[in-house]
N, C-alpha and C positions, 0 to 999 in steps of 0.2 A: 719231872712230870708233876706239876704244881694241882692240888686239891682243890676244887671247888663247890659251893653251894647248892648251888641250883639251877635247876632245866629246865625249859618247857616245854620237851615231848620223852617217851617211852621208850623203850624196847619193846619189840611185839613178841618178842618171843617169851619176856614175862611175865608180860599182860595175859597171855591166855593160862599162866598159871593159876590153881585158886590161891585167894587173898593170902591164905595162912601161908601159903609155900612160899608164894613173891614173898612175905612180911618176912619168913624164916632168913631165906637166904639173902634179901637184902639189908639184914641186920649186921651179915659178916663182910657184906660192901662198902667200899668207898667211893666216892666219885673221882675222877682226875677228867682233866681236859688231856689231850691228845693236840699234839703241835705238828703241822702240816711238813714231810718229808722225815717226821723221826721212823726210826729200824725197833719194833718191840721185839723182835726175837730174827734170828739166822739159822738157815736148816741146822738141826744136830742140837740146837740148846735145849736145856733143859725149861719145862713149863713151868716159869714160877708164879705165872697169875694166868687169868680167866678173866677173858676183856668182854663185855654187855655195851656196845654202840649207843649209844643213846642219839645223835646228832653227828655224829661223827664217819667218817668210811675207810675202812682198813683194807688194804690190798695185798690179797696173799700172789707174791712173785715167789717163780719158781728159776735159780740161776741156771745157764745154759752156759756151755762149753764156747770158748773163746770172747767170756767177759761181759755176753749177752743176760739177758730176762726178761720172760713170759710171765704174764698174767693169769692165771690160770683160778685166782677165785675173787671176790669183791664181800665184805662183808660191811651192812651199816648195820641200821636197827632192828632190822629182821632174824639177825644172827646173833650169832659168839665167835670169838679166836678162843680155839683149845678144846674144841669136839674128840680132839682124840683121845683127851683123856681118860673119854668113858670106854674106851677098848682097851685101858690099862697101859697106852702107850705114853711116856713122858715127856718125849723129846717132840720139838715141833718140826715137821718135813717141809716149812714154805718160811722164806721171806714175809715177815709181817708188817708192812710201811703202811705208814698213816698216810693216805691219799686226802681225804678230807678233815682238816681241824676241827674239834668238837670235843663235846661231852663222852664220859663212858664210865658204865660200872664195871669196878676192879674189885678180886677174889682173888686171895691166895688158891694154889692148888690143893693145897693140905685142907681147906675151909672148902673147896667147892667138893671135892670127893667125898666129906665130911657128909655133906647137904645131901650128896645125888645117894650114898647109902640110905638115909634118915627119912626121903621123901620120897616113893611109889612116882607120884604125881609126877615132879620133876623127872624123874628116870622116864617117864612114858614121855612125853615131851623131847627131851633131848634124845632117845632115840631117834624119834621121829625126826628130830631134826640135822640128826647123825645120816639118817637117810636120805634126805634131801641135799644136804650137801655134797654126800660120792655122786646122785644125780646129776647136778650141777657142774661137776667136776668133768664130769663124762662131755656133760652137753658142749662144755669148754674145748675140751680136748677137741671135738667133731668140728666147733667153730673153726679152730684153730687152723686144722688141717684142710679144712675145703671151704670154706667161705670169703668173698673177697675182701679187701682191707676199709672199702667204705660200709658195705653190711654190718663189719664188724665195729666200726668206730662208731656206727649207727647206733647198734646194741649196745655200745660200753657207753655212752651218753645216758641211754635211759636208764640204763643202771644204774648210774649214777646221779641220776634226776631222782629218780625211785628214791634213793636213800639220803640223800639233801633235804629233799622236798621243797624241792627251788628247783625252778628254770631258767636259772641262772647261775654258775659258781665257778670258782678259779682251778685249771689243770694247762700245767706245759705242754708245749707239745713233746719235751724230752720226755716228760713224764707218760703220754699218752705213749709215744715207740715204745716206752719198757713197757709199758702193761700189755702195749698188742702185739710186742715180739718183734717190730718194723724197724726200719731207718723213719728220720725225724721225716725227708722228703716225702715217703710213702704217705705218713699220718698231713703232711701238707697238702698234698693234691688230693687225699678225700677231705677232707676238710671244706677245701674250696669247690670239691663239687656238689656236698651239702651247701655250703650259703648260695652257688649258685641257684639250688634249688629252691633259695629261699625255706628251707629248716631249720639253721640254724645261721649265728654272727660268731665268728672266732677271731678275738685280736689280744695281744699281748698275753694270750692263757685265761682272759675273758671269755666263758662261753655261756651264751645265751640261745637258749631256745625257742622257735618260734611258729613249730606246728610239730606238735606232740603227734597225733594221726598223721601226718607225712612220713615223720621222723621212724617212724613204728613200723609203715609200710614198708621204707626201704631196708630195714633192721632185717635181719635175718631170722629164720624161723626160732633158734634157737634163744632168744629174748621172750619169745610168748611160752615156748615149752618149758622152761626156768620159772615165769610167772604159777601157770598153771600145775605144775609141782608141789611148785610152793604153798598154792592155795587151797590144793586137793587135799595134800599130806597134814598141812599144820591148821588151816582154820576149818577142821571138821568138828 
């Protein structure tokens, strides 16, 4: 996982820290870019970093019985991978595969536990954002079980628009079945009944978007509930 320079956008999640706390703890940061389909951790390992998204999106899968996997969280620059370590827990419970290549700030575990004792500000924060995340996990789960598979392919699009920040960017369709728990055919025929609808173009794992307001209406409610979470809890 090769070290790089420089980016040209944030994390929001440490932007709303004040100055001194972002300056503290990303003085024990490194940057690394993030290379599209690597595995940063498998349930049961142990946490040995703290991933900060910068441009990049991480997809926590969850393995199912008979060689299957569910998507069950998305992390880009609004989050972290390793929220649980503020419950004292070490070991990671999800599949962490880098869905989008990109930037990210890396933290040893030993250097972020370090921080979140040292800093009030950061612990209010990542609470907070410790909270938002079992919300989301919840709202996942509800998806999962009663929403149909164009709703839902609807809503993992903007989610992944959200955290690209393009309407436009590269996903398989193999890749889409594992995040949405499908066969690849299921993720084919919504697919083609979005471009019929004119919201979106999918070819060769090309996906571009082409009515954000369409795309949103057909999404399922749990895409705006996820938003509004996020918004109430973390930018007050």
């Amino acid at each position: 996982m090769p070290s790089i320079q420089a980016v040209s956008t944030t994390n929001r999640l440490l932007d709303v820290l004040t100055s001194e706390d972002r300056q503290h703890l990303m003085a024990h940061c490194e940057m690394v870019r993030l290379v599209l389909a690597d595995v940063l951790s498998n349930p049961g390992d142990p946490i040995r970093h703290v991933y900060f998204p910068i441009n990049s999106v991480i997809s926590l899968v969850k393995p199912i019985d008979g060689g299957g996997n569910l998507e069950v969280g998305l992390i880009g620059n609004e989050g972290m991978l390793g929220i649980t370590l503020m419950l004292g827990v070490d070991v990671t419970p999800f599949r962490a595969l880098v869905q989008g290549a990109g930037a990210a700030l890396r933290i040893t575990a030993p250097a972020f536990l370090r921080e979140i004792e040292q800093s009030r500000g950061l612990q209010r924060e990542l609470q907070r954002y410790l909270y938002v995340s079992f919300s989301q996990l919840m709202q996942t789960a509800v998806c999962n079980r009663f929403h149909l598979i164009e709703e839902r392919l609807a809503r993992l699009l903007l989610m992944i628009r959200d955290r690209v920040h393009a309407m436009e960017f590269h996903i398989t369709q193999e890749l889409l079945a594992q995040m949405l728990g499908v066969r690849r055919v299921g993720v084919t025929k919504a697919a083609c009944s979005l471009q019929e609808k004119k919201l979106i173009s999918y070819s060769r794992g090309d996906v571009r978007i082409h009515n954000i307001i369409g795309l949103e209406a057909i999404s399922c409610a749990c895409y705006r509930a996820d938003k509004e979470t996020y918004d109430r809890i973390l930018q007050c």
